[in-house]
Residue, then its C-alpha position, 0 to 999 in steps of 0.5 A: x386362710x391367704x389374704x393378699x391385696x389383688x391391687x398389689x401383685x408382686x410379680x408373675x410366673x410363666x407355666x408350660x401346660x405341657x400341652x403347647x400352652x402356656x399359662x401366666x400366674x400372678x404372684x402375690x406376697x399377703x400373709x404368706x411368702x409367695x401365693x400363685x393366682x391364675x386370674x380370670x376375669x370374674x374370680x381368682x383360683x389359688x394355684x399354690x403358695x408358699x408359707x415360708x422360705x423353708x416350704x418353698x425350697x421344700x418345694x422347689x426340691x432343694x432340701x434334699x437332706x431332709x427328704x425334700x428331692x421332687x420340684x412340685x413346679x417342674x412336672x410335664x404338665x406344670x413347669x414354670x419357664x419364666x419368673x418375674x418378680x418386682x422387688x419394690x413390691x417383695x423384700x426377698x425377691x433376690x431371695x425367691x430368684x436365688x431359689x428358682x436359679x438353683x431349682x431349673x437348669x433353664x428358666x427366664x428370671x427377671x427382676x424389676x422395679x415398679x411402685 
């Protein structure tokens, strides 16, 4: 089960819908590495996660070697345009940017800090 803090997001993602639209995700850190949450006002929707560094280069399709090829964030239909992450509130945010900058040949990343 993912429990985050919803008091304490960790950043946010910007999602082409491939449609015209646009779609921002909150990013939490709680007991997993990354979890993405598309918030409405009266609930919260688990978009995806990622366990650990290694499932989230698997998903990014940056293991390659180990069968690991396909950018599960870069479809038509779901791509993720801009990233921002506040490293006061993730320690490996330079470690996610780094993942992110070697997965998209044309994403926005944005590093801030705010307590």
């Amino acid at each position: 089960m993912l429990v985050w803090n919803w008091k304490e997001p960790c950043g946010e993602a910007t999602i082409d819908c491939g449609d015209g639209h646009t779609a921002t995700l909150n990013l939490y850190r709680g007991n997993a590495y990354l979890i993405w949450i598309d918030e409405h006002e009266d609930h919260g929707e688990v978009i995806s996660f990622f366990h650990d560094k290694q499932h989230m280069k698997n998903m990014l399709g940056l293991n390659k070697k180990e069968g690991h090829d396909y950018n599960h964030f870069n479809k038509s239909w779901f791509r993720v345009t801009k990233l921002r992450l506040n490293k006061a509130r993730h320690p490996r945010a330079y470690e996610i940017a780094e993942a992110f900058a070697k997965a998209f040949d044309d994403i926005t990343i944005e590093i801030y800090k705010e307590d």
